[in-house]
C-alpha positions in Angstrom: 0.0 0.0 0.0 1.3 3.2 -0.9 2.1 5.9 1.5 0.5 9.1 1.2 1.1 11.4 3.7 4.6 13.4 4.5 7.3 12.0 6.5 7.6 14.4 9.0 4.6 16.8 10.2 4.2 19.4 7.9 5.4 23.2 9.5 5.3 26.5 7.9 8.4 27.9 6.4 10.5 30.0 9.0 9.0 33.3 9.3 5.8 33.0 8.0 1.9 33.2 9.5 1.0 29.8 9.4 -2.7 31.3 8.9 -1.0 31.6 5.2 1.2 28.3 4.7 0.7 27.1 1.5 -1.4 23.7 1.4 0.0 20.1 1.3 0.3 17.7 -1.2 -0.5 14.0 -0.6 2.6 12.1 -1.7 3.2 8.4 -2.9 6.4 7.1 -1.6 6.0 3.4 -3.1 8.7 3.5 -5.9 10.6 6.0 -3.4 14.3 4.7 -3.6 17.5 6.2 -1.2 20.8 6.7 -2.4 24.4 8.2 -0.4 26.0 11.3 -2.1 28.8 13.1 -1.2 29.3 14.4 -4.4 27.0 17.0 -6.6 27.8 18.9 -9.5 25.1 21.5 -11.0 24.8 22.8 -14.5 22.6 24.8 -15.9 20.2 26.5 -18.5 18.2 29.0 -19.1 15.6 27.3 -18.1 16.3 24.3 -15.4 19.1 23.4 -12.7 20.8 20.2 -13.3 21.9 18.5 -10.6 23.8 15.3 -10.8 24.8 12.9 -7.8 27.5 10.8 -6.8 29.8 8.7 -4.7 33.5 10.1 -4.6 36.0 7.8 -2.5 39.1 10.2 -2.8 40.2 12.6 -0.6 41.6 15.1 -3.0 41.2 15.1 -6.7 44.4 13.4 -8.4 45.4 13.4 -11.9 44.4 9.8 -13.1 42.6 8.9 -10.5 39.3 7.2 -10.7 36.8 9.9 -11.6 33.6 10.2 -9.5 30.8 7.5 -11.2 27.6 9.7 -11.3 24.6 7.7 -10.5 21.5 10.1 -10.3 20.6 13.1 -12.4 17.5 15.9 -10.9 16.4 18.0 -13.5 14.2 21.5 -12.3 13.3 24.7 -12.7 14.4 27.4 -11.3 11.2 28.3 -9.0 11.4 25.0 -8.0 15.0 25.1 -7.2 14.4 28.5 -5.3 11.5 26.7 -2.6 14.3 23.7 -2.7 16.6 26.4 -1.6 14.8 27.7 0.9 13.6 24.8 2.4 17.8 24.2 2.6 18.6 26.6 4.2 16.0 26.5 6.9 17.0 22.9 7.6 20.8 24.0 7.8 20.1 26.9 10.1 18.2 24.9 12.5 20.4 22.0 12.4 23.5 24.4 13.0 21.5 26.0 15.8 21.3 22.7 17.8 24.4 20.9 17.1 26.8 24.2 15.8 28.3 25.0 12.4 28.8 23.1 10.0 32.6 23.2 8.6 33.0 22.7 4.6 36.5 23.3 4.5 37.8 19.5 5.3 41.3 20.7 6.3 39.7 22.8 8.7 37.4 19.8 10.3 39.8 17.5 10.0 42.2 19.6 12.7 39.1 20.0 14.8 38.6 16.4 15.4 40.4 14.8 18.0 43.1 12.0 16.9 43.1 13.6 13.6 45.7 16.0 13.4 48.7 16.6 11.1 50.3 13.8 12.5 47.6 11.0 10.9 44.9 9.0 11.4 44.4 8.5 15.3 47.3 10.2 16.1 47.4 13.6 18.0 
């Protein structure tokens, strides 16, 4: 039986009246499948955002190494990608509220995690 409500209760985007939220759609999750990325590279037109998905299993891009196998392709438009965006960034802020920042720079998180310092793995 398909599923057709959301997964999570659904809440009004941050700073709006939830007198004015914009209704829900029902939602069929049956053919839903998941998939692991760490690895996204956009492209676009003038008319959608491309994104396409991946697994990378290198640290650092090398010349000849074994290049990032793209698995899943989302195609959308740009007002799309915009409530996508937004809906990001809300997540992200309240995530970062609760557990702190998030670091992108992996030199940077690396050093902050104990055990994994210059001097290697589990090594301080």
């Amino acid at each position: 039986m398909a599923e057709t409500r959301p997964l999570a209760p659904s809440a009004p985007a941050l700073g709006t009246d939830p007198a004015q939220a914009a209704p829900q759609f029902a939602t069929d999750s049956s053919s839903l499948s998941t998939v692991y990325t760490n690895f996204c590279r956009v492209n676009v037109t003038p008319e959608e955002l491309v994104l396409d998905f991946g697994l990378n299993t290198q640290m650092v891009p090398t010349a000849g190494g074994d290049p990032v196998k793209l698995t899943h392709r989302v195609v959308m438009n740009f007002h799309t990608a915009k409530r996508l965006m937004n809906h990001l960034i809300g997540v992200i802020s309240h995530h970062e509220n609760i557990y702190g920042p998030l670091e992108l720079d992996i030199q940077k998180r690396m050093r902050a995690r104990p055990g994994f310092g210059a001097g290697g793995l589990g090594q301080t």
